[in-house]
N, C-alpha and C positions, 0 to 999 in steps of 0.2 A: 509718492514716488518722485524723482528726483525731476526735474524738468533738463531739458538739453536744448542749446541753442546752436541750430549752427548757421553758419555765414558764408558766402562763398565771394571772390570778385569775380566779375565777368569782363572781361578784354574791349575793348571801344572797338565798335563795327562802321565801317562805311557801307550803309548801306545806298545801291542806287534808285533814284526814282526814275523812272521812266515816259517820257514825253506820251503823249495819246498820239499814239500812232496805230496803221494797222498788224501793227506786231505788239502791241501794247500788252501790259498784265492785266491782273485782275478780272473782272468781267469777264472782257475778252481773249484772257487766256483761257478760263473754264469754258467760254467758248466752245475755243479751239481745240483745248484738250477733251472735249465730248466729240468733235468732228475726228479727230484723229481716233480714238477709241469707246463707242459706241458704249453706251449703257455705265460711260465710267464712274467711279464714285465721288459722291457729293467733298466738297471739304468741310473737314471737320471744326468743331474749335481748336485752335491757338493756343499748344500752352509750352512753357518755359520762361525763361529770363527774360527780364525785358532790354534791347538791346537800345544803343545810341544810334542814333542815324546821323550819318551827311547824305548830300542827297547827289548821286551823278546820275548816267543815262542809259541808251538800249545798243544789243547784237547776237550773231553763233555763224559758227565755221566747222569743215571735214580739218580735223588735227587732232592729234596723238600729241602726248608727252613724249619729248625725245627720250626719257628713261623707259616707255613702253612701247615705242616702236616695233611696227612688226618685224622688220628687218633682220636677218639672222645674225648679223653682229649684234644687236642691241639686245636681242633676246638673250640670246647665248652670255651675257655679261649680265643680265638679271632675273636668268630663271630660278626662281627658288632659292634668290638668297638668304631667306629664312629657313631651307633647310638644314639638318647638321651637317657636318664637315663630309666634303664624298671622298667616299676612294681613293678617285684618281688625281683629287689635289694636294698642296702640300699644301700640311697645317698653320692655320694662324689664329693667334690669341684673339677671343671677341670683345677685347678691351674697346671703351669710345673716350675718346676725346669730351674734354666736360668745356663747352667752348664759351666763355663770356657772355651773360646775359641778365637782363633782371629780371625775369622770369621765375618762378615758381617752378620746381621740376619735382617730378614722381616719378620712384621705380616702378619699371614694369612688372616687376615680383611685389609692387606696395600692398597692404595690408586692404581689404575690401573696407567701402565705407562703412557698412553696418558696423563692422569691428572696430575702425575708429571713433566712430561717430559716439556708442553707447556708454553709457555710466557704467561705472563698477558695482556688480548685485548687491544688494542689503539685504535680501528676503530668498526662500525658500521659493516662492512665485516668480522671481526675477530670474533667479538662477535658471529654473527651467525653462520660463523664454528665453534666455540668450542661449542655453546649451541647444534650442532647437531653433535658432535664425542660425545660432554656430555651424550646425552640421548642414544647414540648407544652403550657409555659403560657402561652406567644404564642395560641398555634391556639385555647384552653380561650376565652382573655379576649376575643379576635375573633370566636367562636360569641357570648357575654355581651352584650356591646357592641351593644344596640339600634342602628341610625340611624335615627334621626326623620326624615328627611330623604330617605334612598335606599330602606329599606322599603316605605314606601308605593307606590311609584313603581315595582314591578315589576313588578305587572299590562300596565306599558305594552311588555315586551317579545315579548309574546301577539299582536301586531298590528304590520303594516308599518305602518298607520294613524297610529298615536301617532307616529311618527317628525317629521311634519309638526303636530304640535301640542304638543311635548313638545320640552324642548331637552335635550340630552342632557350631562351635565356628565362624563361620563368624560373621561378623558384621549385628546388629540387621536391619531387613526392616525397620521398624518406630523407629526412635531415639526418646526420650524426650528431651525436654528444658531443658537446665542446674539448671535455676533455682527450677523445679518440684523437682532437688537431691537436694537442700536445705529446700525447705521444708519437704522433707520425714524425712532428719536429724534432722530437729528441732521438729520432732513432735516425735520422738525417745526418745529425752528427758520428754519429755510432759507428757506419760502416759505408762502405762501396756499394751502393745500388747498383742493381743491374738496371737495363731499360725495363724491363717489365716493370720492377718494383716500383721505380720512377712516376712510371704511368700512372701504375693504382693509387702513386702518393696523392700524385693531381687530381686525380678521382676525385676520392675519399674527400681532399681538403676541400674540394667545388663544395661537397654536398655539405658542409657547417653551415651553422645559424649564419643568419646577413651580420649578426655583429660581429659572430667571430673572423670571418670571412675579412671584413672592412679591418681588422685588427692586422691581418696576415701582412697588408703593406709597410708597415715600420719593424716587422720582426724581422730578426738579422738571419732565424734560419730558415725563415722560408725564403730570403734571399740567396741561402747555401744552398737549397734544393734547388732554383734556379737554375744556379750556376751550375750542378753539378748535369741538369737538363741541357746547357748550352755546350757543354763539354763533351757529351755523350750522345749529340743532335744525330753525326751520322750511322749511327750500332742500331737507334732507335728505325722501329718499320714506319711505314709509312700511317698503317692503320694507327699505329701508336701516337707517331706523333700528331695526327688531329685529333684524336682523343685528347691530348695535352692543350692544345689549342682553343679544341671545344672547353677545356676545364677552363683557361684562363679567361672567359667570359663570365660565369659565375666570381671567380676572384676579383674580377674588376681589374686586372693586371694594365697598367696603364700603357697609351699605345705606343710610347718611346722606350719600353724595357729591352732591357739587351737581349729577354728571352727570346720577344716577339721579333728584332732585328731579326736573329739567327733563325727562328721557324720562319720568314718570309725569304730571305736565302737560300735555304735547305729547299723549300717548297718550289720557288722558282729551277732549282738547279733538278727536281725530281719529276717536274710538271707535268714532261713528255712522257713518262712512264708511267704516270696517273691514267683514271676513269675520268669520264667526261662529271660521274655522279660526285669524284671524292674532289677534284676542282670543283667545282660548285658550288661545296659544303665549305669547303676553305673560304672561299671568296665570300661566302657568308656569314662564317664568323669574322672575318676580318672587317665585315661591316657592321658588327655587334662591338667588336672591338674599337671601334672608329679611327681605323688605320689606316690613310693612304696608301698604296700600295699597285701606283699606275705601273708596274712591268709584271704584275705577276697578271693583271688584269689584261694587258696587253699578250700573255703566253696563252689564257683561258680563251681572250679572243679569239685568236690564230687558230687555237686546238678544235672547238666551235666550228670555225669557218672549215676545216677539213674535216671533220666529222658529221656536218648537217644533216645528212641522212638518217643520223640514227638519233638525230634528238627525241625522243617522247614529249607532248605536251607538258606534263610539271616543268620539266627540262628547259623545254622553251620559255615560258612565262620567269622559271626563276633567272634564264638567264639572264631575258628583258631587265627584271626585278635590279641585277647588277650594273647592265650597262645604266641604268636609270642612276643608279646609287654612286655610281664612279662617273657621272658627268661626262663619260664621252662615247662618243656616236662613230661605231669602226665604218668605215664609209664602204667597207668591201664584204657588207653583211647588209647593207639595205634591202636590197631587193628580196634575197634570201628571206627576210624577213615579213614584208608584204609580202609571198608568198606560202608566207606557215600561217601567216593572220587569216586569211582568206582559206587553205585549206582546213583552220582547226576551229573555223568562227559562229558553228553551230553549236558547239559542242564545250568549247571556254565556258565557266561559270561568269554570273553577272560578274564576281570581284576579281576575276581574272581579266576580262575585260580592263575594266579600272585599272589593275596593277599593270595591262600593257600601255595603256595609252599613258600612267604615271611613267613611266619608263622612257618612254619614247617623248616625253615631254624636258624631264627632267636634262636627257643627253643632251636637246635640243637634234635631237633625230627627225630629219622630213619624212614625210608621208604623205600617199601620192591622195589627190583627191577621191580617186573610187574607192579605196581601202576605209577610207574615214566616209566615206559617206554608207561603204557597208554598215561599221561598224552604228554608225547613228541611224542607219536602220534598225537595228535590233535591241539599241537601245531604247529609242522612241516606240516598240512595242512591250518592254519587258519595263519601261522606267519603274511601276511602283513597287518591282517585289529588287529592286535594287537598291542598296546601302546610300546614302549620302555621302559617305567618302567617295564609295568609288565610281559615282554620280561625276562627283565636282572634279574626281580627274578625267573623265571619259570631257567635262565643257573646259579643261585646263587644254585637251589638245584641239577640241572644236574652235576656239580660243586659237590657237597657233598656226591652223591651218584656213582662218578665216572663211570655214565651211558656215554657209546660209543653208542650212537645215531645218526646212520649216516646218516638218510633222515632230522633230525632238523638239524646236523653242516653244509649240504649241503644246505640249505635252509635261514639260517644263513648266510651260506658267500654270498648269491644271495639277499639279503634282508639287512643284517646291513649295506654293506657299505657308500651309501648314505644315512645314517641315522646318519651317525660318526659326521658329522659336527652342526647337532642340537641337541646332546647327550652333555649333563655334564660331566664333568670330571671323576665323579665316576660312570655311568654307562658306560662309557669307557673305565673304569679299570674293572669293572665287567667283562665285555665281552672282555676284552684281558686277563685276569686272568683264564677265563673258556677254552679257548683255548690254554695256557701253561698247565693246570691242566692236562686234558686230552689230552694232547700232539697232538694235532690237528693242524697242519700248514696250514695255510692258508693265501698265501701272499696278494690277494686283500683287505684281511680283516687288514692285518698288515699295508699295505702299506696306508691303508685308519687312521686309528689311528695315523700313524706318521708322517704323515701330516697335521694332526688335531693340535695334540698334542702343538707342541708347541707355537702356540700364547693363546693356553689355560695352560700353565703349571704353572703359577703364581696362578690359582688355585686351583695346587695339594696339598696334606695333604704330610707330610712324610711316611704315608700308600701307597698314592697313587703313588707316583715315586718310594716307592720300587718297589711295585709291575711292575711297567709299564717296568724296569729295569730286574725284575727276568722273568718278559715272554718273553721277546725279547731276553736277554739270554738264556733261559732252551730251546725254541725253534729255537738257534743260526742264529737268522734273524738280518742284521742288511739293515734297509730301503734304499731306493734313496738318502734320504737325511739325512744320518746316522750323519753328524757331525754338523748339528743343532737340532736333537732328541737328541741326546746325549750329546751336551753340554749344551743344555735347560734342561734338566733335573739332571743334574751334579750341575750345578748353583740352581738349585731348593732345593737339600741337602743340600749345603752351606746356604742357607736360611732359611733353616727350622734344622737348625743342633743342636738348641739349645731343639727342641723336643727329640731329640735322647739319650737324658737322661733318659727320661723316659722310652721312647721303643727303646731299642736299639737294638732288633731284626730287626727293620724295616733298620737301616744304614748297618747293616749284608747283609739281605738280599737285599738289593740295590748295595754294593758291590761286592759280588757273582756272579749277573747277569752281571756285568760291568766285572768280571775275566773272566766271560764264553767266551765272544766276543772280550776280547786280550784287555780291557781296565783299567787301573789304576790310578784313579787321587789318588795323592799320599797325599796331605794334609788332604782328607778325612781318609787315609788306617793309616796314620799314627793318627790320633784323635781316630780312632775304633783300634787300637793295643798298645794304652797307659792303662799304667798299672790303672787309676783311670774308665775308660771305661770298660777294661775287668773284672773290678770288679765288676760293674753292669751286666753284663752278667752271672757272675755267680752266681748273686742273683736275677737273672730273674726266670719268670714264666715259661718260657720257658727253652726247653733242648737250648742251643745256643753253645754246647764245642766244635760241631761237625763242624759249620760255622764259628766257628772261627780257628778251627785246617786247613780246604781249604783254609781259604784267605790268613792265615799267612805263610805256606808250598809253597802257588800259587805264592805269593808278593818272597820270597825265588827265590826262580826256575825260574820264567818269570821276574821278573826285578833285575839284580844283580847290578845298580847302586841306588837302593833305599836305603835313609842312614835314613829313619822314625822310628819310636818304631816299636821293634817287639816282638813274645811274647817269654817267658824266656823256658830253655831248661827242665825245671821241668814240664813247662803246656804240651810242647810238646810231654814228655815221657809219659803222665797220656791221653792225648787225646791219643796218641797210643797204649797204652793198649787197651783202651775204643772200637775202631777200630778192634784191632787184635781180640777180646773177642767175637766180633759182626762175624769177618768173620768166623771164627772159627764153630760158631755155625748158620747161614744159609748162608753163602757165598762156602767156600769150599764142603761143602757136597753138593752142587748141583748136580745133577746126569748127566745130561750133563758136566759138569766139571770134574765130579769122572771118568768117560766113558774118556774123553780127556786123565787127566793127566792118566791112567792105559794104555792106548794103545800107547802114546809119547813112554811109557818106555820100549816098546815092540820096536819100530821103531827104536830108540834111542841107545839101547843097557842097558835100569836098570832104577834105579831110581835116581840112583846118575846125569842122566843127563838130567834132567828135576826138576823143582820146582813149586808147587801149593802154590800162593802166594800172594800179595799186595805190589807192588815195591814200590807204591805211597798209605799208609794207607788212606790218609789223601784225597781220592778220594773213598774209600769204595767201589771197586770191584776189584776181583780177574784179577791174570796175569801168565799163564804157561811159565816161564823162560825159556829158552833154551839157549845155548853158544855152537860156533861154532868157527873153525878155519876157515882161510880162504880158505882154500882147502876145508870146509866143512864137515871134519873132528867133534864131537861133543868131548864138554868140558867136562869131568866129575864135580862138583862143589857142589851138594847138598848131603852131608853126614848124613842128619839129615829125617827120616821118615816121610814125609808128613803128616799135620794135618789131612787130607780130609782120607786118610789108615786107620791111630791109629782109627778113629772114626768110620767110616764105616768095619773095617775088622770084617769078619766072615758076615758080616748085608746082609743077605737076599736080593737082589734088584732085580726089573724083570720088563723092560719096556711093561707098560702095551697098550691098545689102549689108557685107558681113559685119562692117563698120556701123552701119548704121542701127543693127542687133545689139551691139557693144553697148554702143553710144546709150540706148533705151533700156535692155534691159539684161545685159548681158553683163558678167562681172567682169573688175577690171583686172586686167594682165602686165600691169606695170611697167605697157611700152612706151616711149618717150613719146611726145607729139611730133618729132621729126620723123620718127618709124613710122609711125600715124599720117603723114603727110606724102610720104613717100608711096602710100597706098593708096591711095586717092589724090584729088584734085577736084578744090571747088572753081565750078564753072563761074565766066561772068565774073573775074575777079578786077578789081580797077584800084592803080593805087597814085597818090601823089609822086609827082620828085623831087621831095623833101630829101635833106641830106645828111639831119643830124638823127640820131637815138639817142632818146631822152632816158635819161637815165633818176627817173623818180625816185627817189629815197637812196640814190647812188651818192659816187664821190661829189661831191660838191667843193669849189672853188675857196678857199678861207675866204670865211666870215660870213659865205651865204649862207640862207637861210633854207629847209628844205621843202617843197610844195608838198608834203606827205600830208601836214595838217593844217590848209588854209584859214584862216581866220575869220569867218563871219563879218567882223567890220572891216575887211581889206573888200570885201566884193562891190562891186559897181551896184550902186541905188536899183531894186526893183530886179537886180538879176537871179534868176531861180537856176539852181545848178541840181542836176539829173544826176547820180549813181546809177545806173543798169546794172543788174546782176545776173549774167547767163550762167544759174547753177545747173549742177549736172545731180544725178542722183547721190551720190556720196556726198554731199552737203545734206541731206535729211535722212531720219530716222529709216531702218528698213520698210520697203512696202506701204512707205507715206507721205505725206505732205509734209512733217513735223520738223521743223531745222534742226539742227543738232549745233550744242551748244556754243563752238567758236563764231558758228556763223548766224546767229541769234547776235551775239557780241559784237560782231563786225556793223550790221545793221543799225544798230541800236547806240552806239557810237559815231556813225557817218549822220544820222540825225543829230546829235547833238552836237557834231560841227555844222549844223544846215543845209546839210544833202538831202534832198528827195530820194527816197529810194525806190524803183522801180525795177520791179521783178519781173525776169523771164524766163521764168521755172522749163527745165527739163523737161515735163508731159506735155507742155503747149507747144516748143522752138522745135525738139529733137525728133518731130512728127514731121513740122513744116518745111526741116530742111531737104525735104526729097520731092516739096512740092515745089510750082511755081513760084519763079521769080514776083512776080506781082502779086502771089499772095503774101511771100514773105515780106514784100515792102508794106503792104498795108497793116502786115500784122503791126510792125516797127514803128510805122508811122503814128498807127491808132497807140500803142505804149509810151513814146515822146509827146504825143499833142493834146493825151487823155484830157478835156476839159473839166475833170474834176480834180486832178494835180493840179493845172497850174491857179484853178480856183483856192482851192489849198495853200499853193504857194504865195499865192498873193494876197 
């Protein structure tokens, strides 16, 4: 038999090494990842490519990619851009832009490797191994192969119900003869149909063969039959004309024909004299049709909203089904809504479930937290006799409502794993997406996707490898088999690089996740830091100044042999602004923070010897400076009045209980730290009469230089400089010690400019701030004078 060779290149990696510290890998990360998850599994052998290394250093932080933002602007502009065209928007071509690069690019329709890869048969034995790898990677690509279109739409076979409001696009039970569509065409010519006739013609032609059918669009008379339907719209009844309707979904009639104009016309103009049953039916072939059609959507709404009463369950769910499908959310039906959910929510089937919460995701429709945490009640008891689709929508709106549901994610990790290997690609980013979202680790579940993952990765989207990319980072896991997850999907960006035109949030966010876990392939870093790239970014839809101020500062600082585009000293000064403006105003006035840096300067001896600050803007959280000799002696070094003072002096503060629930272990409600301030008042507050605000990573004067990244040989002989990090819980994994990956990267980088870092985790500070004054100072004291730091340090 013939032999086959093949070859592949692999892309040049930075990867980083990491100082021995106590955040360190290796060892000590399996450590930590047994401390964090008890009884977890061993790692495996190592296998894929072998990568290049350079070598940079350590960190992790609470951050989102501004393309994934929870935000309701940000979502609403990226929910399910992958699905087809909705309803209620107007159509645009999914042409891409094929944007300069030297890159290697493959269709997302390209041929599976097996199929490439194999010789041409010579034998009777050959033949039949390839005809049955052929049909294993038919069956492999037909599991892949989301439909936007038929997926949704299987709840509806749970109910005889849907049958009358749902038009059914399969293929006809009884086909016609081919010949019956030539004579119905030639009798088109022949004479004046009445409407009836009309109707049966549309009938009859639906049920032909799919080829004669697909033929019907270039013949001139079924364009006369058309026309002679557009002409005779108003004679025809109402039942008739959905029947005509219903037929031009088997035709495949395309959704700009002048038929379908005039039936969406006709139909708005009859709407109000409709059943709530035969709208519904309409509005669902029109999404068979793939036809915009925001005002008739807009009448069915209205109609809905005055008839709520009488909706029936199918009713309800397929209306959901639509508002899902037409992208928008009637804001005068909410409520309405959580209260059908909650009246009909024993009794919905599991995939009705699914299709509500697909719905209500899709519109980008709120939902109140008891409704969703009903709902994940009943699903965390019923999870294993429920489908995987409509699984992965019930955690698409867990996902959007940032419900912490801990008997579904427990149930979840005991149920998806063995379901990872007959799951598609994109319900596989779902459900690792929902578990970086809400920062839930869960290594069975990881370790089960990344093993999945890459003999399935040739059928990810550029969506999809971000993502798979940003949650294995944000929740700094990297698998058993870390250097064929990661190179299989590293190869998969270079393949799809030339989408990254379009959306180049998604190559953002896919290199982010890659900085979180110490990795840099550099011809991608340098393609997303050229100046015609960041140009797109800043006429993105998206905020993106902020992901790209971390990768270019990260690519800085962890690889200093990188010689790729970087961005110019003008972006960098304006993203730090951007940054200082931001901490300024909810970063430093945190009251855990304000409570820190006011009792430092009490231990310390002022203010001058301590700073509330952002060493590293371009990581977006605060760091209480300290400088020490190495006697342990403290440096004097901050002359300038703390922003977190100027702001808060005279302000009222007083930790309350309620406050103090939040703070430990209550979720957060997204109030500013001024609202927060205004509710309390820390006692015992003492500040300098400094007079300026220093503005760190701010505007700077031409020519100066910025204190964000101090230089190791600029510090004073023997000086040991302190980072304090007063994290809160949203800097770690749910329900653990485990950082989550920006701020893993922040760490781990401040050591490799030679910062000590010194931690004061949330479970030890957020206790003591209700205790004694003296106890809190000794806590501080004993964190700054620890005699094993500055032995360390020195």
């Amino acid at each position: 038999m013939a032999t086959v060779l093949m070859c592949r290149r692999v892309p040049r990696l930075s990867r980083v090494t990491a100082f021995s510290t106590t955040a360190e890998r290796g060892s000590s990360k399996s450590k930590k990842e047994k401390q964090d998850k008890p009884g977890a599994a061993k790692t495996g052998s190592e296998s894929g490519a072998t990568i290049q290394l350079l070598k940079p250093q350590d960190y992790r932080v609470l951050y989102n990619p501004a393309a994934y933002a929870k935000g309701r602007a940000g979502s609403q502009q990226h929910v399910d851009r992958d699905s087809s065209q909705a309803l209620g928007d107007t159509f645009t071509g999914p042409g891409t832009a094929q944007a300069p690069q030297t890159f290697p690019t493959a269709s997302s329709q390209a041929l599976s490797p097996v199929r490439n890869a194999l010789p041409k048969p010579s034998t009777l034995l050959e033949q039949t191994i390839l005809a049955t790898l052929y049909k294993e990677e038919a069956e492999k690509e037909k599991r892949e192969m989301h439909d936007s279109k038929e997926d949704p739409r299987v709840f509806q076979k749970g109910r005889p119900e849907y049958r009358s409001l749902s038009c059914d696009s399969a293929e006809p039970a009884q086909t016609l003869p081919a010949e019956e569509g030539d004579s119905i065409l030639q009798g088109v010519a022949g004479c004046e149909a009445s409407p009836g006739i009309l109707t049966d013609y549309f009938l009859k032609l639906s049920r032909l063969p799919a080829e004669r059918r697909t033929a019907l669009a270039s013949d001139p008379r079924f364009s006369a039959l058309c026309h002679r339907a557009v002409t005779a719209i108003r004679l025809i009844s109402t039942p008739d004309l959905i029947q005509i309707l219903k037929a031009c979904v088997p035709l495949a009639v395309p959704a700009s024909h002048p038929l379908l104009n005039a039936c969406e016309a006709e139909f708005c103009r009859r709407a109000w004299d409709m059943g709530l049953e035969q709208l519904l039916l309409v509005a669902d072939c029109w999404r068979c049709l793939d036809r915009s059609v925001p005002s008739y959507l807009g009448i069915l709404f209205s109609y809905a909203n005055l008839h709520w009463k009488d909706l029936t369950l199918p009713q309800f769910v397929q209306l959901l089904y639509i508002v899902g499908e037409g992208r928008r959310s009637p804001a005068d039906l909410a409520q309405k809504v959580e209260s059908t959910i909650l009246k009909h929510l024993d009794a919905f089937t599991l995939e009705e479930l699914g299709a509500i919460c697909l719905g209500l995701f899709k519109s980008v429709s709120g939902i109140s937290d008891h409704v969703m945490r009903r709902i994940a009640d009943r699903v965390s008891l019923q999870m294993e006799d429920m489908s995987t689709y409509a699984l992965v929508n019930v955690l698409k709106m867990l996902r959007y409502t940032r419900m912490d549901h801990l008997p579904l994610m427990r149930e979840l990790g005991r149920v998806i794993p063995a379901r990872i290997p007959a799951t598609n690609i994109q319900g596989i980013m779902h459900i690792t997406l929902t578990y970086s979202s809400l920062h839930f680790f869960d290594e069975d579940v990881l370790a089960a996707v990344a093993t999945s993952l890459p003999s399935k990765v040739s059928y990810c989207r550029s969506k999809d490898a971000a993502k798979f990319l940003w949650s294995f980072g944000c929740l700094d896991y990297e698998p058993p088999n870390e250097e064929e997850f990661y190179s299989s999907l590293i190869k998969q960006l270079h393949a799809k690089l030339h989408e990254f035109s379009k959306f180049p949030e998604h190559l953002l966010t896919a290199l982010l996740g890659l900085a979180f876990v110490k990795r840099f392939p550099e011809e991608l870093i340098d393609f997303a830091l050229r100046k015609e790239f960041v140009q797109k970014t800043r006429v993105s839809k998206y905020e993106l100044n902020k992901d790209l101020f971390t990768l270019g500062k990260s690519v800085e600082i962890e690889c200093p042999t990188y010689q790729g585009s970087r961005l110019t000293p003008q972006l960098y000064q304006e993203f730090a602004e951007m940054a200082s403006s931001f901490a300024e105003r909810e970063i430093y006035v945190r009251p855990e923070i304000v409570e820190a840096t006011s009792l430092l300067e009490s231990v310390l001896g002022g203010p001058e010897y301590v700073k509330n600050h952002m060493i590293l803007p371009h990581t977006r959280s605060s760091d209480l400076e300290v400088r020490l000799a190495t006697d342990g002696r403290p440096i004097p070094f901050n002359f300038k009045e703390p922003v977190a003072a100027k702001k808060l002096k005279d302000m009222e503060v007083s930790l309350t209980d309620d406050l103090m629930s939040q703070l430990i272990q209550g979720r957060a409600h997204h109030r500013s730290p001024t609202e927060v301030g205004n509710e309390a008042r820390i006692p015992g507050q003492e500040r300098g009469d400094g007079t300026e605000t220093p503005r760190l990573g701010g505007a700077l004067p031409a020519g100066a230089k910025s204190q964000a990244e101090p230089k190791p040989g600029c510090w004073q002989p023997g000086e040991v400089r302190l980072a304090l990090q007063v994290s809160n819980r949203n800097h770690f994994c749910y329900g653990s010690k485990r950082l989550l990956g920006l701020h893993c990267l922040k760490r781990r980088q401040l050591r490799l400019l030679g910062y000590e870092v010194v931690e004061i985790p949330f479970w030890e500070w957020f206790p003591l701030l209700k205790r004694t004054r003296s106890e809190k100072l000794s806590y501080l004291h004993y964190k700054v004078f620890c005699p094993a730091l500055l032995t360390r340090a020195g």
